[in-house]
C-alpha positions in Angstrom: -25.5 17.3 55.5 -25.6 13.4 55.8 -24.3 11.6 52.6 -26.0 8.0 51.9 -24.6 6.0 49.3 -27.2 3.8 47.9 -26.8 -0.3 48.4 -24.3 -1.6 46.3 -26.2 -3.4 43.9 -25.9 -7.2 42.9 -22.2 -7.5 41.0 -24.1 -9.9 38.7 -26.7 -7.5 37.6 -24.1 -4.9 36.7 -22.2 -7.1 34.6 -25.2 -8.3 33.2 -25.9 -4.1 32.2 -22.9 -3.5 31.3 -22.2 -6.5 28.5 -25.5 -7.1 27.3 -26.0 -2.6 26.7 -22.4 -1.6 26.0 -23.1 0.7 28.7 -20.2 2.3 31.4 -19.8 0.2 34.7 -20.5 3.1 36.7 -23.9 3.9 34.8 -25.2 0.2 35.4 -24.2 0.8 39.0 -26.7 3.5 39.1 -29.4 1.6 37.5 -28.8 -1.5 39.9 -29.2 1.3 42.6 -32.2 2.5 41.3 -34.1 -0.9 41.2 -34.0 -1.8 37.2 -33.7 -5.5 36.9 -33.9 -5.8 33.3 -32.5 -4.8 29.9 -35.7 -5.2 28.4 -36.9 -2.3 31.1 -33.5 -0.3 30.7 -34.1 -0.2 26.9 -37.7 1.5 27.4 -35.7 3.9 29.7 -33.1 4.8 27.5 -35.3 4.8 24.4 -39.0 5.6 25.0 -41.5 5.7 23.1 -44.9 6.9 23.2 -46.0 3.7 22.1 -45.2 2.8 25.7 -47.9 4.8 27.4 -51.0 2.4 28.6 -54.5 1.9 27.4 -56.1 5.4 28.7 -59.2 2.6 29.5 -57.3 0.8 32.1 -57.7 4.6 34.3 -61.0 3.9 37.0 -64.2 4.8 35.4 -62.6 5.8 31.9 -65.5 4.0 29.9 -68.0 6.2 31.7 -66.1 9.8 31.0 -65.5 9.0 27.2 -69.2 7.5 26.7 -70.5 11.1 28.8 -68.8 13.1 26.6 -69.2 11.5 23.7 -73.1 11.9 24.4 -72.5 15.5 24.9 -70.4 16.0 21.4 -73.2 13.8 20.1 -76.3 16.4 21.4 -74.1 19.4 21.4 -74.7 19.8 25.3 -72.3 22.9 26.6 -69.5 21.6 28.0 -67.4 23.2 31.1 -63.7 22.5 32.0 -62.9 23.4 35.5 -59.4 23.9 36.4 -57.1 25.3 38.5 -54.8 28.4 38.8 -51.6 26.7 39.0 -49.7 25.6 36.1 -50.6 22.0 35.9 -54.4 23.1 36.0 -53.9 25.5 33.5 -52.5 23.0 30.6 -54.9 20.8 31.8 -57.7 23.4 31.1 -56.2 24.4 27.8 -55.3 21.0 26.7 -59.3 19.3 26.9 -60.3 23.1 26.0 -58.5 23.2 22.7 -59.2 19.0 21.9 -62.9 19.3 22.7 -62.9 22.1 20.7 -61.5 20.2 17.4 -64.0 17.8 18.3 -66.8 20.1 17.4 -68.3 20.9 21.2 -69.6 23.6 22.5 -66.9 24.1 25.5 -65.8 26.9 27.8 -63.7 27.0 31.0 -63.8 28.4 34.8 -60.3 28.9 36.4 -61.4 30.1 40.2 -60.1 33.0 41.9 -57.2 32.0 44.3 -58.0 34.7 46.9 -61.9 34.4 46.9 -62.4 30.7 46.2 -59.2 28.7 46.8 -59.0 25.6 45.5 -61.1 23.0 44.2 -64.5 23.3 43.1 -66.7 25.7 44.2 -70.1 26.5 44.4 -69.5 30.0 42.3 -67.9 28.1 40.0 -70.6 25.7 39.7 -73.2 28.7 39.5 -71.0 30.4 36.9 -71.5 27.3 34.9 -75.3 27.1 35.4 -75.4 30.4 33.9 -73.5 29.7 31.2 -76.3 26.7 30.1 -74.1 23.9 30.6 -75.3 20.9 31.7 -71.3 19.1 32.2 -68.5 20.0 34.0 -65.4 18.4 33.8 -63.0 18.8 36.3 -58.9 18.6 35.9 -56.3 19.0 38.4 -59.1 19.1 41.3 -62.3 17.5 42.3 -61.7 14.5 43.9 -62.5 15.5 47.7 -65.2 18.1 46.0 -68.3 15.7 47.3 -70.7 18.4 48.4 -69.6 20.5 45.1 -70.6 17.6 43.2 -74.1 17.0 44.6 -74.5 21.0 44.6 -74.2 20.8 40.4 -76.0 17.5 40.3 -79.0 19.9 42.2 -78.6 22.7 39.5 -78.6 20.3 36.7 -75.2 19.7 36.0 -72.9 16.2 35.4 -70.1 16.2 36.8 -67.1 14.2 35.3 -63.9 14.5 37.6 -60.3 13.6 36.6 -57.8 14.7 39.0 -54.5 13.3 40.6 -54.4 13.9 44.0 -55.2 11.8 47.1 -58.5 10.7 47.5 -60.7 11.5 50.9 -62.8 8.5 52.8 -65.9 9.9 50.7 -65.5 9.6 46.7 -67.7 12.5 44.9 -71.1 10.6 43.5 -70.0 11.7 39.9 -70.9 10.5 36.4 -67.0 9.0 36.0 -64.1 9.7 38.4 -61.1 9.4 36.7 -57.9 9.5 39.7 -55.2 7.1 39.0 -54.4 7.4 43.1 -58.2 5.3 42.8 -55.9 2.0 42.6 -54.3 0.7 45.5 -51.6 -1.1 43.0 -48.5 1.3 43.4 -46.6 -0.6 40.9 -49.1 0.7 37.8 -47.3 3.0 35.5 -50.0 5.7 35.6 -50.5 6.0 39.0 -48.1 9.6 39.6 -50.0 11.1 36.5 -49.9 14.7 36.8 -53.5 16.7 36.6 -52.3 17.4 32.8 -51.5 13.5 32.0 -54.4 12.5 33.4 -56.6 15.0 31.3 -54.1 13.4 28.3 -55.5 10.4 29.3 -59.1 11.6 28.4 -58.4 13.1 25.1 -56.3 10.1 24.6 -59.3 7.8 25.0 -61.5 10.3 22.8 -58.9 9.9 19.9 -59.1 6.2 19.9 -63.1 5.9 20.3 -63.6 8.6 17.3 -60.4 7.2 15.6 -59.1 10.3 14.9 -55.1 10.9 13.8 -53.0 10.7 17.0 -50.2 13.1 15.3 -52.8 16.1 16.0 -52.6 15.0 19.8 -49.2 14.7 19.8 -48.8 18.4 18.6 -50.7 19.4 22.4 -47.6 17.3 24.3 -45.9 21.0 24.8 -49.1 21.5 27.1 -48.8 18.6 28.8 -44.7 18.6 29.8 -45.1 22.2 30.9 -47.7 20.9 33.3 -46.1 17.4 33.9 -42.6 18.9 34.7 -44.2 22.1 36.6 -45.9 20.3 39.4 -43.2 18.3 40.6 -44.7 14.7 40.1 -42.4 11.9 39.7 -40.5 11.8 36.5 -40.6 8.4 36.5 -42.0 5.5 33.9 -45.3 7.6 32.0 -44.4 11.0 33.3 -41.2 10.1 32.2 -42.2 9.7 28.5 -44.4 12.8 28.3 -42.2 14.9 29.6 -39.5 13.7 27.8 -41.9 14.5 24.4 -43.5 17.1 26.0 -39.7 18.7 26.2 -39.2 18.2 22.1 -42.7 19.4 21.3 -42.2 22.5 23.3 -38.8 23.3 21.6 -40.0 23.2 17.9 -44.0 24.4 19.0 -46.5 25.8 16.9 -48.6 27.4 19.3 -48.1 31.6 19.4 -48.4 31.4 23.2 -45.8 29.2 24.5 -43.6 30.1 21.7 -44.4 34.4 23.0 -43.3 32.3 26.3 -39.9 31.6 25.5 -39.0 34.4 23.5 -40.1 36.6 26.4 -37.8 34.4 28.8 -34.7 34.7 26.1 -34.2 30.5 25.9 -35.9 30.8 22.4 -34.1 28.1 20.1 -32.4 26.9 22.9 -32.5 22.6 24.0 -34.6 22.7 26.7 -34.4 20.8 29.9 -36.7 20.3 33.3 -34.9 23.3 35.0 -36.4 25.7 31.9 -39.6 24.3 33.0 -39.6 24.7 36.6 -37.5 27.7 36.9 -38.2 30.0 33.7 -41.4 28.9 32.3 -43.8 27.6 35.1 -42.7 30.7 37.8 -44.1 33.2 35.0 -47.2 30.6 34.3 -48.3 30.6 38.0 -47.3 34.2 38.4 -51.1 35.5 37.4 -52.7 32.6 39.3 -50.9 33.6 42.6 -51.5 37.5 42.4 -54.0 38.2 39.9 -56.1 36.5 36.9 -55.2 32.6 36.1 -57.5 33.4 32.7 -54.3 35.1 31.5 -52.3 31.9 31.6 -54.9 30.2 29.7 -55.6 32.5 27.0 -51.7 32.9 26.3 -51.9 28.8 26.2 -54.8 28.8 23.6 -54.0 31.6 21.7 -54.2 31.6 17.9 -52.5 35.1 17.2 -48.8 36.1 18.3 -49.7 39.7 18.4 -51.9 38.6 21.0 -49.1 36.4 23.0 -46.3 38.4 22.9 -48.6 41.2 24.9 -50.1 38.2 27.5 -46.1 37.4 27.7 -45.3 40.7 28.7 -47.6 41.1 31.3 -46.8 37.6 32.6 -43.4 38.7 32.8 -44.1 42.4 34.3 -46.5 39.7 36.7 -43.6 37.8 37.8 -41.6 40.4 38.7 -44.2 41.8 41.2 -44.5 37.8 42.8 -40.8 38.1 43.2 -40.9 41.4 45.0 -43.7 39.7 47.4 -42.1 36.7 48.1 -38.7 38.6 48.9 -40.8 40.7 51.3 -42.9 37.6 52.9 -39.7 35.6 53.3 -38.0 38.1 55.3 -40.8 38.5 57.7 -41.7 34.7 57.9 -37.6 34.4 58.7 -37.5 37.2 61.3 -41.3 35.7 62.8 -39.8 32.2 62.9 -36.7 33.3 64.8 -38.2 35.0 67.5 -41.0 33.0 68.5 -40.0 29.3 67.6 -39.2 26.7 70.2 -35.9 25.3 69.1 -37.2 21.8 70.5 -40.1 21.7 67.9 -39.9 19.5 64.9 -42.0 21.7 62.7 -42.7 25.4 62.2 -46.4 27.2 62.2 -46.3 30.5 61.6 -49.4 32.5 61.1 -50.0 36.7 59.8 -52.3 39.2 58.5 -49.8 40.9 56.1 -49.4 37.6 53.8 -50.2 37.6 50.3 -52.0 34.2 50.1 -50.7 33.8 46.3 -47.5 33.4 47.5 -47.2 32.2 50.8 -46.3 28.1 49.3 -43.4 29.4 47.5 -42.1 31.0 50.8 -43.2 27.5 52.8 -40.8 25.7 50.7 -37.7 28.0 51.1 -38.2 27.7 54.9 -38.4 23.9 54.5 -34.6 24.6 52.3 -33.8 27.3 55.5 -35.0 24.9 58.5 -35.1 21.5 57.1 -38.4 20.7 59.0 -41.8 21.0 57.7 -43.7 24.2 58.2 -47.0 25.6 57.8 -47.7 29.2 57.2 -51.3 30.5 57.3 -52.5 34.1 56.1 -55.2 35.8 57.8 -54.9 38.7 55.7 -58.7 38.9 54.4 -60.2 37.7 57.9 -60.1 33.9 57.3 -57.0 31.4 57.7 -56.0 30.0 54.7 -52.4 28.6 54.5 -49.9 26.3 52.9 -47.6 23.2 53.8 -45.1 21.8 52.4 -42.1 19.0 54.3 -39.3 17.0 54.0 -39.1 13.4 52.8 -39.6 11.7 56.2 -42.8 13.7 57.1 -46.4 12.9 55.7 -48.2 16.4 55.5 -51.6 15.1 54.4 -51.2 12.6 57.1 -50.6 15.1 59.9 -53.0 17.3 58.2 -55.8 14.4 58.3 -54.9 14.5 62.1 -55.8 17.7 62.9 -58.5 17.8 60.2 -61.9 18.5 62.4 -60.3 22.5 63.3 -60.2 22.6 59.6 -62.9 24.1 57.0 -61.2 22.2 54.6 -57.5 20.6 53.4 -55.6 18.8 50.5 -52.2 17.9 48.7 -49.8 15.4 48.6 -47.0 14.0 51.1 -45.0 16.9 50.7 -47.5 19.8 50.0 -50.6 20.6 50.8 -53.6 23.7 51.9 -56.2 24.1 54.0 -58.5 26.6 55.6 -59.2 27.5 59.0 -61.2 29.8 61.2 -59.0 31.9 62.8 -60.3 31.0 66.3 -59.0 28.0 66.1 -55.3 28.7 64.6 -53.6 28.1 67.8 -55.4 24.7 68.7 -54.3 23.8 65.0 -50.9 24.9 65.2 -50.3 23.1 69.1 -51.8 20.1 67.5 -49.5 20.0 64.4 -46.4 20.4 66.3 -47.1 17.9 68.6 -47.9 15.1 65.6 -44.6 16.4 64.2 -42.8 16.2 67.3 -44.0 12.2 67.7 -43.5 11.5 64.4 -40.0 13.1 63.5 -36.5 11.8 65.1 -33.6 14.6 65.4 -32.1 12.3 62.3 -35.2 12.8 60.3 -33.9 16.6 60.7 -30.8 16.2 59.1 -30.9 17.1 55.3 -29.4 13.9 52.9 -27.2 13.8 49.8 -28.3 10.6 48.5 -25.4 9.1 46.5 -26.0 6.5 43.5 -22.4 5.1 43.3 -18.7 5.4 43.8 -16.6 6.6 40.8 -13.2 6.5 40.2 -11.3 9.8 38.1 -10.7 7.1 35.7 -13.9 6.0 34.6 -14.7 9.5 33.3 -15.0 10.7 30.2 -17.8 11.9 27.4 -18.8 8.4 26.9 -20.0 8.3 31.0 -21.5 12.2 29.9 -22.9 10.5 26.8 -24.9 7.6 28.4 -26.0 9.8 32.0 -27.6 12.8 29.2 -30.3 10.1 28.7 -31.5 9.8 31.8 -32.9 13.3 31.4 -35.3 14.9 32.1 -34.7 15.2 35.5 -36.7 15.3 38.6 -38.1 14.0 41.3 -37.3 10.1 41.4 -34.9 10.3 38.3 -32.6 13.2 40.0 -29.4 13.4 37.9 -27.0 10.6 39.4 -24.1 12.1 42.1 -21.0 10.0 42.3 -18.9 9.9 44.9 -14.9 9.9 44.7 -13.0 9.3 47.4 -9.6 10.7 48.6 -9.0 12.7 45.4 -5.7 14.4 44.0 -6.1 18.3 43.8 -3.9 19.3 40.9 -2.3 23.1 41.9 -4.3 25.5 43.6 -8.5 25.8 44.0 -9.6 29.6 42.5 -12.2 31.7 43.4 -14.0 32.8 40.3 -17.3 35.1 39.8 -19.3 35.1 42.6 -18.0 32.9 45.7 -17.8 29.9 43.4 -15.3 27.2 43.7 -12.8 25.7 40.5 -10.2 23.6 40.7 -8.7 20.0 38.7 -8.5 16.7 40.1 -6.3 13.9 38.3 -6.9 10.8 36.9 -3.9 8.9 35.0 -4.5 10.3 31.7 -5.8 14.3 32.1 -6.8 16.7 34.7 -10.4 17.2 35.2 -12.3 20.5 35.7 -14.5 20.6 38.6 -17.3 23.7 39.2 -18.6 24.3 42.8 -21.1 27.4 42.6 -21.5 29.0 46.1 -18.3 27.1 47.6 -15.8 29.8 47.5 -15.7 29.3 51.5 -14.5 25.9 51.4 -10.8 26.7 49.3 -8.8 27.3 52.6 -10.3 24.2 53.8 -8.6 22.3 51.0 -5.7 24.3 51.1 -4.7 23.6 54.6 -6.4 19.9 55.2 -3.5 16.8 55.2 -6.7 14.4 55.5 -8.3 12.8 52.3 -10.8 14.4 50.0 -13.7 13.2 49.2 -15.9 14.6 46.5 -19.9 14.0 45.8 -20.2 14.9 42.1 -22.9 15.3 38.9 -20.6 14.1 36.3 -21.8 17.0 33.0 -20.7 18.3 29.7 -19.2 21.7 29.4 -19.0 23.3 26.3 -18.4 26.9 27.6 -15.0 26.7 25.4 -16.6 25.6 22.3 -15.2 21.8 22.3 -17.4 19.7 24.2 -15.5 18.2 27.7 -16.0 16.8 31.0 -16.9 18.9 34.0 -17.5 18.0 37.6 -20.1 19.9 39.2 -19.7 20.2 42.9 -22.7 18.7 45.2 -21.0 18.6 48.7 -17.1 18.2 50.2 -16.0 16.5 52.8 -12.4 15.7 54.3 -11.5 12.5 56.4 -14.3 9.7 56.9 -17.3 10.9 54.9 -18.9 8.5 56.9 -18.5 10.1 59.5 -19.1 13.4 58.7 -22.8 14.8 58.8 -22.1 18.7 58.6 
């Protein structure tokens, strides 16, 4: 592993943190590195608000969503929300499902089958809502590359409001309103990462302020919208930020029987609750029944008014998750033993394609092969006679990009930069497969393949304490864009000898000139002869946390990486 410490930033501007905040020298260093330039912007950081959040107008075609709907509340047209199965769909759903609903309409949802229909709309969704009477659908979490879809429901009656969040094709759905932030080109608008869930927020939002209803009532559906924020791994930057930082609270002291049944069924009922509870607790059972069953489940445990009734749609979200688990073990140890027999060391990216592949699961797998080979790979079920697969890739590679490249042997793609699906006729898997490993292998260097530990600052032992811990807790939550900052020390002093405790995990002290220093390194039991027997200096990469396993609050060091001599130097 290469470590890159971030440019120092301008000594000026961290003076100018430090005095004019009262904040630690080594926290301003981070926020130098991290491109603030102001205390006005630092004090929105450290203290948001959900004042802070934009006009919901200033989202492309806005007006023409909330004047749609309002006619339909107005007439009592039938309303459908359209989702998706993952979690971000699924609060998305239950959030405009359970607002439209206070707001009088008559509103139902469609979540589509994962397995039959894949993702985005579809025509038996579309027909599903025909038969149902209603005459609007209202997408969230998909829609924007759903042009035919739309002019299918537009021929069967239908109006068709999209909001969504993902990348736009060349051809923009003929829609009454469609309502993507990626619509604007700007990149520095605060909006523009919204989740599928914020930008549904967005709508309901707008609603609140046209029928100038109480905003506290909206407020109380911000557990919805961090579970979704938080789940699909947007940014957690500027307005994702804020709801997820609210979204965190709301979730904590909740009122709704379902996510409440949620926790309790998880065991972190009553606890604080950070990002990781979201993405590794909470979201895995959520998307559980959208990857191997019925997504409906999700949604009724989300909307549910009786906790009789969420505590048994929490167990079997839980009995769900346990069977995922059992699949993805499986799937990974076949994609592992596939990949190692048949891939070309030389190759930049991995396609690997089977019959025996749960679709439901085959992303999760893509994305501990992209943790196993550091390159990005594809992996494509042919399990019910059709290729469908999943993508995901490493910071240097554009999937949608390579995707778009190879897009006329596919039925049909989406995502993101780092994850995406598509569908293809078997026939034609090889061509694709040739293809994509040739873009990869013109696009990617052998650096690109080298995983990084981006480093915010250098630290010395002396500058911490529970003031640093103090002022770094409010960067939370964490995630992609706002990771928790990792210091670097250089050529530390190892106070007695490193321990092996529990299972192949590291502990040891390092001094500064007034204590020792605990430091935890999970999964580096190897590395303690290493330090043992090395004369050359150490050098540490570091989250800087609060331990208060003893009862009394105190500084630990949790280990990121280790590495003896010139770090510099050193890319292993």
């Amino acid at each position: 592993m290469k470590w890159v410490l971030a440019e120092t930033p301008d000594p000026e501007l961290i003076k100018k943190f430090t005095l004019e905040l009262s904040i630690p020298e080594a926290v301003a260093k981070v926020l130098g590195a991290r491109k603030f330039s102001s205390t006005k912007e630092l004090k929105t950081f450290f203290y948001p608000s959900l004042t802070d959040l934009s006009d919901p107008l200033l989202l492309p075609d806005m007006d023409k969503a909330v004047e749609r709907v309002l006619r339909a509340l107005r007439t009592k047209e039938r309303i459908v929300i359209y989702g998706d199965y993952d979690v971000d769909g699924i609060t998305a759903t239950a959030l405009l499902y359970s607002v439209l609903s206070r707001f009088g309409a008559d509103v139902t949802w469609y979540l589509p089958d994962r397995i039959s229909e894949g993702y985005g709309l579809s025509q038996q969704g579309i027909d599903d809502a025909v038969s149902k009477g209603a005459s609007l659908l209202i997408s969230v979490d998909c829609g924007i590359t759903g042009v035919d879809a739309v002019e299918y429901a537009k021929s069967r009656g239908i109006d068709c409001i999209i909001t969504d969040h993902h990348e736009p094709a060349e051809r923009i759905p003929d829609a009454v309103a469609v309502v993507d932030p990626k619509l604007i080109e700007d990149e520095s608008v605060p909006f523009r990462d919204l989740s599928g869930v914020g930008v549904a927020y967005k709508l309901a939002d707008a609603l609140y302020d046209v029928l100038n209803e109480d905003k506290a009532e909206l407020h109380q559906h911000l557990d919805l919208v961090g579970l979704g924020t938080i789940a699909d791994i947007v940014p957690l930057t500027r307005e994702n930020r804020i709801l997820a930082r609210f979204g965190l609270r709301t979730i904590e002291m909740t009122q709704k029987p379902g996510i409440k049944a949620l926790l309790q069924t998880a065991g972190i009922w009553g606890n604080e609750l950070s990002s990781w509870h979201i993405v590794f607790i909470l979201a895995p059972r959520l998307n559980a029944v959208g990857r191997i069953s019925d997504p409906e489940l999700a949604f009724k445990l989300l909307v549910s008014h009786s906790m009789d009734e969420a505590r048994k749609i929490a167990a079997i979200l839980e009995d769900e998750n346990k069977r995922r688990k059992d699949l993805d073990e499986r799937i990974f140890a076949e994609a592992i033993e596939l990949a190692e027999r048949t891939m070309n060391p030389d190759d930049k990216a991995i396609v690997l394609v089977s019959d025996r592949w749960h679709l439901g699961v085959i992303g999760i797998v893509a994305s501990r092969l992209v943790e196993r080979y550091y390159r990005p790979v594809v992996l494509i079920s042919t399990i019910d006679g059709v290729g469908k697969g999943s993508g995901r890739s490493i910071p240097s590679f554009h999937l949608l990009d390579a995707l778009r490249s190879t897009g006329y042997l596919l039925t049909k793609f989406g995502g993101h930069k780092h994850a995406a699906g598509l569908c293809i006729e078997p026939d034609k898997i090889e061509r694709f497969k040739q293809e994509f490993l040739a873009y990869a292998n013109e696009h990617l260097t052998q650096a690109d393949l080298v995983p990084q530990l981006q480093i915010d600052a250098k630290i010395s032992a002396d500058e911490i304490d529970l003031n640093l811990v103090k002022w770094l807790e409010l960067f939370a939550p964490y995630g992609p864009d706002n990771m928790r900052p990792i210091f670097l020390l250089e050529d530390v002093t190892i106070a007695g000898e490193p321990k092996i405790v529990g299972n192949n995990h590291l502990r040891f002290k390092i001094k500064n000139q007034k204590r020792l220093i605990d430091v935890i390194g999970f999964g580096f039991g190897s590395h303690k002869q290493r330090l043992l027997m090395s004369s050359r200096p150490i050098n540490l990469a570091v989250v800087v946390e609060k331990n208060t396993y003893y009862g009394t609050p105190d500084v630990q060091l949790r280990l990121k990486d280790i590495k003896l001599g010139n770090w510099r130097l050193d890319i292993d």
